[in-house]
N, C-alpha and C positions, 0 to 999 in steps of 0.2 A: 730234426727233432719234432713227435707232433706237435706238440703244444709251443713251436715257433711261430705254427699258423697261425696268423690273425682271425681268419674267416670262425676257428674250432673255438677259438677265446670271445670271441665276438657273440656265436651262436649260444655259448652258456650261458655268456651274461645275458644275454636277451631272454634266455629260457625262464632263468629265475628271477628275471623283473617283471614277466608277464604274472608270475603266485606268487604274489610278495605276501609274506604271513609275520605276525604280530610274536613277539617274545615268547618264547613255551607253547608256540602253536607252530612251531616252523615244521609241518609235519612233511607236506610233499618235498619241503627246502634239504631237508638231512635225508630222504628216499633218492633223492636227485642224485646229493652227494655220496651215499653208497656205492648206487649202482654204479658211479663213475669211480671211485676208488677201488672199488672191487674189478673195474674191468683193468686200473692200471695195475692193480696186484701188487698188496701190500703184505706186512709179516702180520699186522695186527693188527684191528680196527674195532674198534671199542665203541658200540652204540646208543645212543638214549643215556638209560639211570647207570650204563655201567661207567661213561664217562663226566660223571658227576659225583661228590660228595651231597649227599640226598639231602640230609638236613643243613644245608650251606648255601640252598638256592634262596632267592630272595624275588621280592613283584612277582607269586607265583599268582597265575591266575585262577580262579572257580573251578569247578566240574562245568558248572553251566555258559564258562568263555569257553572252556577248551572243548566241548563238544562240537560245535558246529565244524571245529576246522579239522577232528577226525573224521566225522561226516562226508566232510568235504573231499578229504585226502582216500577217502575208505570210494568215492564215487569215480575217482579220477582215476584207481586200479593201483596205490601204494599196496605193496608189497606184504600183503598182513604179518610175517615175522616184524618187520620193520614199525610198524604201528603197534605190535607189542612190544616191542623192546623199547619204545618213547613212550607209553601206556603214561598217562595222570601229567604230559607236559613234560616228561623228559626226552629234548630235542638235542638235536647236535650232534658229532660223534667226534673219537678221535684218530688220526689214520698214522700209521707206524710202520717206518722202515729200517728193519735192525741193521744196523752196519757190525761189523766185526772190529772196529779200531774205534777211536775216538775223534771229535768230542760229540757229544751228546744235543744237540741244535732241535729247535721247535717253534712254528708260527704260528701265531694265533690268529682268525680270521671271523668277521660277525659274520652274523648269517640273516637276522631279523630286521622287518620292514616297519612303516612309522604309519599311525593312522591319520589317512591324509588321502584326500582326493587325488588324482592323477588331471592333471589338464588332459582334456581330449579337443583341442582345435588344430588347426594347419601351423606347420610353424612347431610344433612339438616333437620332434623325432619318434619318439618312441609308436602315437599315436597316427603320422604321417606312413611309419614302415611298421608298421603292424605289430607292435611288440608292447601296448600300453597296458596297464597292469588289469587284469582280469579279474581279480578280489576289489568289487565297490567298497572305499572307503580307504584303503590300504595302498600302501605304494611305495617302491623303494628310493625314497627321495635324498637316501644318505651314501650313497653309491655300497653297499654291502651286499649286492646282486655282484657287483665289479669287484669284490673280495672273496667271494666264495668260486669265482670264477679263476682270480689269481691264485687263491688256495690251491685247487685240483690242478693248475698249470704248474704250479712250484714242485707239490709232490712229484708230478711225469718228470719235469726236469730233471730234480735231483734225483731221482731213481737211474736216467738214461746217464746224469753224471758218473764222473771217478768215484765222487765222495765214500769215503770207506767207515766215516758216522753211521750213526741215528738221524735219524732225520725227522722228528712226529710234526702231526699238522692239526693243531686246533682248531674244530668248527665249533664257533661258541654261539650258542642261542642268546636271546634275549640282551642283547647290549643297551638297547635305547633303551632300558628302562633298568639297567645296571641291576641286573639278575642273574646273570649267567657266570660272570667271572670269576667270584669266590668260590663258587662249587665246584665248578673245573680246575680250580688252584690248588683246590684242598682234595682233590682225586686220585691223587700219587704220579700222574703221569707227568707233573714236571719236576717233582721231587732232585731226580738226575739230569736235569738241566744245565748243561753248561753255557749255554748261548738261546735268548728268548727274542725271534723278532716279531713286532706287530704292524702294522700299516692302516695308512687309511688313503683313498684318491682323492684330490683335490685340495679342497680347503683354502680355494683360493688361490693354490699355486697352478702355472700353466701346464700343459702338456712339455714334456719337456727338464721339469724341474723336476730335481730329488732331496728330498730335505732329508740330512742323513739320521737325525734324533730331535725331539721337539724337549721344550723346555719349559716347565711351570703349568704344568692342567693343573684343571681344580678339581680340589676336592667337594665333593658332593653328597648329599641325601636327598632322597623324596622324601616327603610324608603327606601323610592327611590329616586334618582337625575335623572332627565330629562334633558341632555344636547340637547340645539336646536340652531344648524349654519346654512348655506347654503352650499346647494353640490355643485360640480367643477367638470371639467374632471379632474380625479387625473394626467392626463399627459402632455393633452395640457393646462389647465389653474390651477392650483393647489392652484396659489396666490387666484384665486378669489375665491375661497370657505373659508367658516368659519369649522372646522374641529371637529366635535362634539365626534368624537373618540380621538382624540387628547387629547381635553380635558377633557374625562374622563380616559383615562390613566395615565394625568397629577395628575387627583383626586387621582385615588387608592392610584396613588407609595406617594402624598403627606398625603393620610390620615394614611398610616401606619408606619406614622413617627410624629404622632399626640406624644407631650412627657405624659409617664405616670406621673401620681400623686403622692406626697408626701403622701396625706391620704390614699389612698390604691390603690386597682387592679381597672386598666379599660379596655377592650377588646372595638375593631373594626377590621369587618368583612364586603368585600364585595363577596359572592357568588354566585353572576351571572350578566350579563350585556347581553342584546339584544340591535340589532339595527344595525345600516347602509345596505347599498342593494347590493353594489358590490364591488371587489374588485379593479376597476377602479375608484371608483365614490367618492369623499370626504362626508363622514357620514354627514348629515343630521340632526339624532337623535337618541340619544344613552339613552338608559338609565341604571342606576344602583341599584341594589337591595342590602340593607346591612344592618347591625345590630349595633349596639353601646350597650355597658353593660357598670357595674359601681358595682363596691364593695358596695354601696351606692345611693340612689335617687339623690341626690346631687353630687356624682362622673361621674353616669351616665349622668346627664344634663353640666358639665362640656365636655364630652367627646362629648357632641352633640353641642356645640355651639363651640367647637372647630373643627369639624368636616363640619358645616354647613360655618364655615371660608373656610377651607378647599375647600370644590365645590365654593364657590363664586368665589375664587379667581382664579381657575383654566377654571371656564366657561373665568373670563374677562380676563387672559391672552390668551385664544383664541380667545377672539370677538363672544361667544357666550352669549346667556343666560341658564339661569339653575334652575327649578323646583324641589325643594326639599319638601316630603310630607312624615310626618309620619303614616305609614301606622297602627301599635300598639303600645303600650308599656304596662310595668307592672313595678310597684314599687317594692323596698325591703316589705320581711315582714319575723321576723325570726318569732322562736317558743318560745311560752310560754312557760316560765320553768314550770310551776305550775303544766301543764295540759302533758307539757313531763315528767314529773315525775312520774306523775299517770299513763300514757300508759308505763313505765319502771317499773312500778310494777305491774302489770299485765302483763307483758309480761313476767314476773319471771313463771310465771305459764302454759303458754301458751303452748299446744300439739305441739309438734315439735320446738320449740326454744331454743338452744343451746347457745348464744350469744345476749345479751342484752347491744347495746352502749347508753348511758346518751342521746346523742348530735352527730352530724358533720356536717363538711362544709358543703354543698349542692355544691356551685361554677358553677351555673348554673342559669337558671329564668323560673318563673312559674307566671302564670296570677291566680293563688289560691290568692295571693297576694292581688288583691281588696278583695274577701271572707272575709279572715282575719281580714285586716283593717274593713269592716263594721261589723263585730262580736266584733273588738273591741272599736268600735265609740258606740256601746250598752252595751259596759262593760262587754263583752265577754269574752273567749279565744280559743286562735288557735292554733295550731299545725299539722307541716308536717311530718309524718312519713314513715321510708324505710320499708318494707316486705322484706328480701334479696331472693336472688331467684339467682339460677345460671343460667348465660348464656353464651352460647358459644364464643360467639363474641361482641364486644361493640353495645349500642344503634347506632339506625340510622347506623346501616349496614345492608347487603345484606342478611346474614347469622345469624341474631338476633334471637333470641326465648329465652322462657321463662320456668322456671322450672315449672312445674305446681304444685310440692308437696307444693310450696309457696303457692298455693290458697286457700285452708282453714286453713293454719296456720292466711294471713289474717284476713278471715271471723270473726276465733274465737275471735283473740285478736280484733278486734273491737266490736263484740258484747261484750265481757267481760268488755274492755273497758268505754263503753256507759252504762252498766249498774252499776259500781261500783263507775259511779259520785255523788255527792251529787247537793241538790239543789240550787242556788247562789239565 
């Protein structure tokens, strides 16, 4: 089978860690994925805005972010239908193989890179054998170069399989920044879902390991708070400014003293703040970028109305006001036992798998999430499962990479997977 080859799995993923591109700029990422789905010859393939519910996308980026990376994509020789059809940041597509019988199965795969330097010393593989990421600033440090690579190998498979399904393959844009998965949800393509799997490589677990469904992500939003006062000379008049830095410092040190909950874990994160103009000058306008989780949908909306107190009260103890806007979010969704069960027995079998766990935490958040739930608003089921895959260093570092022997261990147990379900 092609895609048994290592070397064929090996060279994608390389290809697409060398243009790792940011949420709703994955332009060369979804041109790649085409032309490779079109060579394997599918019934359908649904590109850009057609595989999205348009007003359902979320962390959509500017005109003025998304230009440079159609620039970029427009220089390197994408395919201009394909640049039109993702036109304003709609990236991704979705690839479709009608089967004549049932059931109805689909994998969702990210496809978007984290902004983040690439290490380039000796000792870095990627950087060592020539495949280090080519977009300064950008890099795929969350192994989704090694998903989009499994993606297109799952499709070959189950095409050259028996399987007498459906078979669709979700390339979702924009996951680190939980953008991409309600729109794809709310697209109609999983509507007739009877079986939803997702994955991710790693996470800690070895090459080797398959964890057959994860259990307890969190539920999540970004937002931002916009603090807005008036400037001062911070020397000669200092009373007369409103102090918008002030009172986002006031925020942070009070939001991470938000108290945790009795029903379980809830995490707050602010990670960056811009704003004010000098160091003379009393700020103006600060604003802050930050995260709220939740063991729970309901934990997490606690931690956000708690939080949303939080800036209130710290804009009016300075005299300013304060703009708070959720930029994402994603619900809990665990995994179905039924359906992890079935990928843990299959995985008994699976070329290179030493290690088969039932279940584990996740402790993290993923926008698969709507997926799920609309798979199982149609009486579906879903499940997330790990590939383990050794890496040298943790996700979202400088120094990341990915085992590649995990790539068609992948492949196989999802094709094997998909074909040894029955029809609901």
């Amino acid at each position: 089978m092609f895609f048994d080859v290592r070397n064929r799995l090996r060279d994608l993923r390389r290809e697409f860690h060398r243009r790792p591109e940011p949420g709703w700029r994955e332009y060369q990422t979804t041109a790649r994925i085409v032309e490779e789905v079109e060579r394997i010859g599918v019934d359908e393939l649904a590109v850009g805005r057609e595989a999205h519910a348009p007003d359902e996308r979320m962390a959509e980026p500017t005109d003025g972010e998304i230009a440079p990376w159609v620039e970029r994509a427009r220089v390197a020789g994408v395919d201009p239908d394909v640049l039109d059809r993702t036109a304003g940041g709609y990236t991704g597509a979705i690839a479709v193989l009608e089967g004549d019988g049932a059931p109805t199965v689909a994998l969702r795969v990210d496809m978007d890179a984290i902004s983040l330097s690439e290490a380039d010393e000796p000792g870095h593989r990627p950087a060592d054998e020539g495949f280090r990421s080519e977009h300064d600033g950008y890099m795929h440090a969350c192994g989704h170069d090694a998903h989009v690579a499994i993606g297109i190998g799952a499709l070959a498979a189950v095409k050259e399989s028996d399987f007498a399904g459906t078979f669709k393959v979700v390339f979702q844009p924009a996951e680190e920044i939980s953008g991409g998965g309600k729109s794809m949800a709310e697209s109609g393509y999983v509507d007739d879902v009877d079986y939803l799997f997702a994955l991710h490589v790693g996470l800690d677990n070895p090459t080797g390991t398959v964890v057959a469904g994860v259990e307890k992500p969190l539920a999540m939003a970004h937002l931002t708070a916009t603090f807005e006062g008036a400037s001062a000379h911070a020397g000669k008049s200092p009373n007369e400014g409103a102090n918008a830095m002030q009172a986002m410092a006031t925020a942070v040190q009070n939001a991470y003293a938000i108290p945790r909950h009795e029903d379980g874990m809830t995490r707050v994160n602010f990670g960056r703040v811009e704003g004010g103009t000098a160091s003379n000058v009393v700020a103006e306008e600060v604003t802050l970028h930050g995260e709220i989780r939740g063991e729970t949908t309901a934990l997490m909306e606690y931690t956000r109305t708690e939080l949303e107190r939080v800036l209130y009260a710290a804009a009016e103890m300075h005299d300013c006001d304060v703009t708070v806007r959720v930029v994402s979010e994603s619900p809990r969704a665990d995994s179905d036992p039924e359906l992890r069960d079935r990928v843990a027995a299959v995985a008994e079998g699976v070329t290179g798998v030493d290690t088969v766990v039932p279940s584990a935490e996740f402790g993290a958040s993923e926008d698969v999430a709507y997926l799920m739930e609309r798979v199982r608003e149609g009486g579906g089921l879903a499940t997330y499962c790990i590939v383990g895959a050794d890496h040298p260093t943790s996700h979202h570092t400088p120094t990341f990479d990915v085992d590649e022997a995990s790539l068609p261990i992948a492949v196989e147990l999802l094709r094997d997977a998909v074909v040894d379900l029955p029809a609901r």
